[in-house]
SERO-4910 file (N, C-alpha, C, O; in steps of 0.05 Angstrom, whole numbers):
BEGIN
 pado doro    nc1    nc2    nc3   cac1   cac2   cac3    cc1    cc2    cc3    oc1    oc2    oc3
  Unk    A   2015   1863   1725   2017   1889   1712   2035   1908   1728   2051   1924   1720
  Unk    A   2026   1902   1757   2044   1932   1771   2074   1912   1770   2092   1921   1756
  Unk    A   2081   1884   1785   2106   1886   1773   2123   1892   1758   2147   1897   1762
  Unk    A   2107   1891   1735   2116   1887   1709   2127   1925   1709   2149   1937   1707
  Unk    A   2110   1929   1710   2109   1967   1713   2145   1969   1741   2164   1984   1737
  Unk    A   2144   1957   1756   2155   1959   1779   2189   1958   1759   2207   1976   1759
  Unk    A   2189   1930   1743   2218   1914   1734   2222   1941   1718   2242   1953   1724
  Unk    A   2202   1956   1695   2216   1971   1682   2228   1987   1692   2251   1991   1684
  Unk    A   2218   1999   1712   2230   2024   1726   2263   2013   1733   2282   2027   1726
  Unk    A   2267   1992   1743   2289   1974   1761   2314   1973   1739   2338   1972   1744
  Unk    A   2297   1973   1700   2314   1968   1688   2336   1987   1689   2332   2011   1695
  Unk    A   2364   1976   1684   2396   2001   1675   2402   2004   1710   2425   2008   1716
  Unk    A   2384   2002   1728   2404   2004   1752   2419   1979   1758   2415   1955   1753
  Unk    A   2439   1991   1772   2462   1964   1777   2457   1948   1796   2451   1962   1815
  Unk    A   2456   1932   1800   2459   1914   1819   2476   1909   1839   2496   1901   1827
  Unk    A   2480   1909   1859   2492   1911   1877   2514   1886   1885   2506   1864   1877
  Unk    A   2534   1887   1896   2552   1855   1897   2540   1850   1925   2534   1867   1942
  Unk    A   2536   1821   1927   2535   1806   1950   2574   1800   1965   2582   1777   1967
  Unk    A   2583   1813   1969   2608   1806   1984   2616   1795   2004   2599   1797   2022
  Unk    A   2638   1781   2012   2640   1770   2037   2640   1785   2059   2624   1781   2077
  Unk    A   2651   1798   2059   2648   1826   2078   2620   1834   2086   2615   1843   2109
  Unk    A   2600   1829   2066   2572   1840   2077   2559   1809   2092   2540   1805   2107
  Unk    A   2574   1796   2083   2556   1778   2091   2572   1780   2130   2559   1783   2150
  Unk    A   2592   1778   2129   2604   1785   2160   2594   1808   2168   2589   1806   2193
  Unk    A   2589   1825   2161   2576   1853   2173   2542   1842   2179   2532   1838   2201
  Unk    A   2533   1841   2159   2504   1823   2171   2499   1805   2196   2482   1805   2213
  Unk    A   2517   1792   2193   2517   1770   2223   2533   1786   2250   2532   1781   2274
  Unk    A   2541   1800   2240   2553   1816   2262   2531   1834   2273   2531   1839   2297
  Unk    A   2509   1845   2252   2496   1863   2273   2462   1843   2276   2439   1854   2280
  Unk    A   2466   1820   2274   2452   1807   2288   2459   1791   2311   2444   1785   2329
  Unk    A   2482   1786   2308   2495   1766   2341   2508   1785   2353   2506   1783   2378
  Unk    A   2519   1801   2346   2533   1831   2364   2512   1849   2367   2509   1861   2389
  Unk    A   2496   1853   2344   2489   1887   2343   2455   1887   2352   2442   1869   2362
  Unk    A   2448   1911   2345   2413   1920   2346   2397   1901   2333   2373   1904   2338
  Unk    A   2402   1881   2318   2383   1866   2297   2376   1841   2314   2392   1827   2327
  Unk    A   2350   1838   2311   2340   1804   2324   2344   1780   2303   2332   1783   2282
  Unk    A   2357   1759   2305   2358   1738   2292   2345   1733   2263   2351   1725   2241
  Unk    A   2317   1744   2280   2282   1738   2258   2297   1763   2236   2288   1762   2214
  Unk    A   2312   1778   2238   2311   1802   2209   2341   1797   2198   2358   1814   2198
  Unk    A   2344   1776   2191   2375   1769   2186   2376   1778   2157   2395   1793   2149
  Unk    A   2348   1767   2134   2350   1789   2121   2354   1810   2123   2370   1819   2107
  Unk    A   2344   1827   2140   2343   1861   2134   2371   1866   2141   2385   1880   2125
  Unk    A   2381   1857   2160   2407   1853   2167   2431   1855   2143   2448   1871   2139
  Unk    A   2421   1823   2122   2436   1828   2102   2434   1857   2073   2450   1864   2056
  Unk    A   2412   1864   2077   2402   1885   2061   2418   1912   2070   2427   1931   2057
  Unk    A   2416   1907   2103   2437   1931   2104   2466   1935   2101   2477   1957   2100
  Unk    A   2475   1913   2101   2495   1903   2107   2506   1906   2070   2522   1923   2062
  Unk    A   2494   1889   2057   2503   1898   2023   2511   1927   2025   2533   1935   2029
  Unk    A   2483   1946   2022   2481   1972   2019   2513   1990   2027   2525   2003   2010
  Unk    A   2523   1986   2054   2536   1985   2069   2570   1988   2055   2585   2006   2049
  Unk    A   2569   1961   2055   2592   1954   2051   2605   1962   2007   2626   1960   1994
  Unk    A   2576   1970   2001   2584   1977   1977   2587   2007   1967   2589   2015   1944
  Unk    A   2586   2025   1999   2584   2054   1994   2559   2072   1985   2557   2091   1970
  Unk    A   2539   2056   2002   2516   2073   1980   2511   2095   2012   2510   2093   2037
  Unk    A   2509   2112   1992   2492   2129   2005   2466   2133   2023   2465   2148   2042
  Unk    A   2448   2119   2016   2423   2118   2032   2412   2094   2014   2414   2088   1990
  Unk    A   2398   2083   2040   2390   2054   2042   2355   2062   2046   2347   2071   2068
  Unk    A   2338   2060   2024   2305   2066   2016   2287   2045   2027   2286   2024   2015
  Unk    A   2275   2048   2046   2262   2016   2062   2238   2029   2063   2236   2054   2060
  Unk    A   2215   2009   2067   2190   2012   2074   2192   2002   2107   2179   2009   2127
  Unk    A   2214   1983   2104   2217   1968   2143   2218   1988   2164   2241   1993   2172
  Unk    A   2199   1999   2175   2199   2009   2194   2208   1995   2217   2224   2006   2232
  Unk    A   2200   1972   2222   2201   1950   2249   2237   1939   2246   2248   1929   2266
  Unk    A   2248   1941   2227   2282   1932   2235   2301   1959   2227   2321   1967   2240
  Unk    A   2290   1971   2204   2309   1988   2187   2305   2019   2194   2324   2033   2202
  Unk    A   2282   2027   2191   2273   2062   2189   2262   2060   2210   2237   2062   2212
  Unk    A   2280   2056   2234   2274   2064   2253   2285   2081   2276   2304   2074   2291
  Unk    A   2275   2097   2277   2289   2117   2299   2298   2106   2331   2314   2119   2345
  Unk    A   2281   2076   2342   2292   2078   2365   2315   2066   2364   2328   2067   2385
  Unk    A   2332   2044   2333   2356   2031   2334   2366   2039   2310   2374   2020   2296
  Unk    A   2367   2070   2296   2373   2069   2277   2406   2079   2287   2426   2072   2274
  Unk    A   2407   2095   2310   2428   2103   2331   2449   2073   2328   2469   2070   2313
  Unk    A   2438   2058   2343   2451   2027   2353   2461   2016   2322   2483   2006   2319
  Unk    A   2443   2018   2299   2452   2007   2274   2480   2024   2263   2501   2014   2257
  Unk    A   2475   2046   2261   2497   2066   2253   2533   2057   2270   2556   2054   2261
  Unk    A   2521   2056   2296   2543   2048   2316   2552   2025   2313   2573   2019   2325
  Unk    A   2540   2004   2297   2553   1979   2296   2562   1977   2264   2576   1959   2257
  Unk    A   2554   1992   2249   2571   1994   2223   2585   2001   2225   2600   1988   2211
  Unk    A   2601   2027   2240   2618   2046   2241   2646   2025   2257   2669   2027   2250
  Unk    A   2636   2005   2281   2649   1996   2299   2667   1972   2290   2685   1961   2302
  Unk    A   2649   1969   2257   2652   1939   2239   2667   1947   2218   2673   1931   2201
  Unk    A   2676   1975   2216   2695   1994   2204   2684   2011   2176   2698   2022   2159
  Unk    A   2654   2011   2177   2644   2019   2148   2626   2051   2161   2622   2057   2184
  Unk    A   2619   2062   2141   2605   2090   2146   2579   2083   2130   2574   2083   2106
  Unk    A   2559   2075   2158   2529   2067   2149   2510   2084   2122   2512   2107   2115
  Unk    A   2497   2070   2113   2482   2101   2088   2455   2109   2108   2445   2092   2121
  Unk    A   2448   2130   2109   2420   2142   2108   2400   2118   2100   2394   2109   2078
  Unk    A   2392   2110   2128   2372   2099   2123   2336   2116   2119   2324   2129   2136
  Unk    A   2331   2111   2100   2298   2124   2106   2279   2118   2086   2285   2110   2063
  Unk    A   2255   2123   2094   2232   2112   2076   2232   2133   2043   2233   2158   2043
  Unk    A   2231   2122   2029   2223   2140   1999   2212   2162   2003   2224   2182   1995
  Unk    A   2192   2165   2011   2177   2196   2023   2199   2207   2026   2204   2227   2013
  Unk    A   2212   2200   2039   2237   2209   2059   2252   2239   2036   2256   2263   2039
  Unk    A   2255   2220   2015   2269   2239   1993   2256   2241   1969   2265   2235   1948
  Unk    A   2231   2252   1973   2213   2261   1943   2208   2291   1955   2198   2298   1976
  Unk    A   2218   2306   1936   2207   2331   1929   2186   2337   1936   2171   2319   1943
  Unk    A   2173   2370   1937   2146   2368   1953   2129   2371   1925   2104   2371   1925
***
């Protein structure tokens, strides 16, 4: 039921491209950058986001993504990989009061 509730909401937004480019930016900030091997997903999650211009990247990942002690180190290795990182932060992050 809550999926189901979850997909409608999801319906009419776009989908994002998997590109080559993200997929090199992902491996880059795991064998170069702030990311440990074990989050190669999150890696690639940022890395899409990234490389397709979005603005802010909505995570619950505190432990790879919304995190303040490598969110510094993540920014610096997108920027270094030639892209302008999005705002990473939790949904709270941007709800109205």
């Amino acid at each position: 039921m809550l999926a189901q509730q979850r997909q409608q909401v999801l319906q009419g937004i776009p989908l994002l491209e998997l590109r080559e480019d993200a997929l090199s930016l992902a491996t880059a900030l795991v064998t170069k950058g702030p990311l440990p091997p074990k989050a190669a997903e999150d890696a690639l999650h940022l890395a899409v986001a990234t490389v397709n211009g979005m603005d802010y990247l909505l995570t619950w990942n505190f432990k790879h993504l919304a995190n303040a002690t490598i969110r510094f180190q993540i920014e610096r290795a997108c920027r270094l990989n030639g892209y302008e990182p999005p705002i990473i932060c939790a949904p709270l992050e941007l709800m109205e009061d």
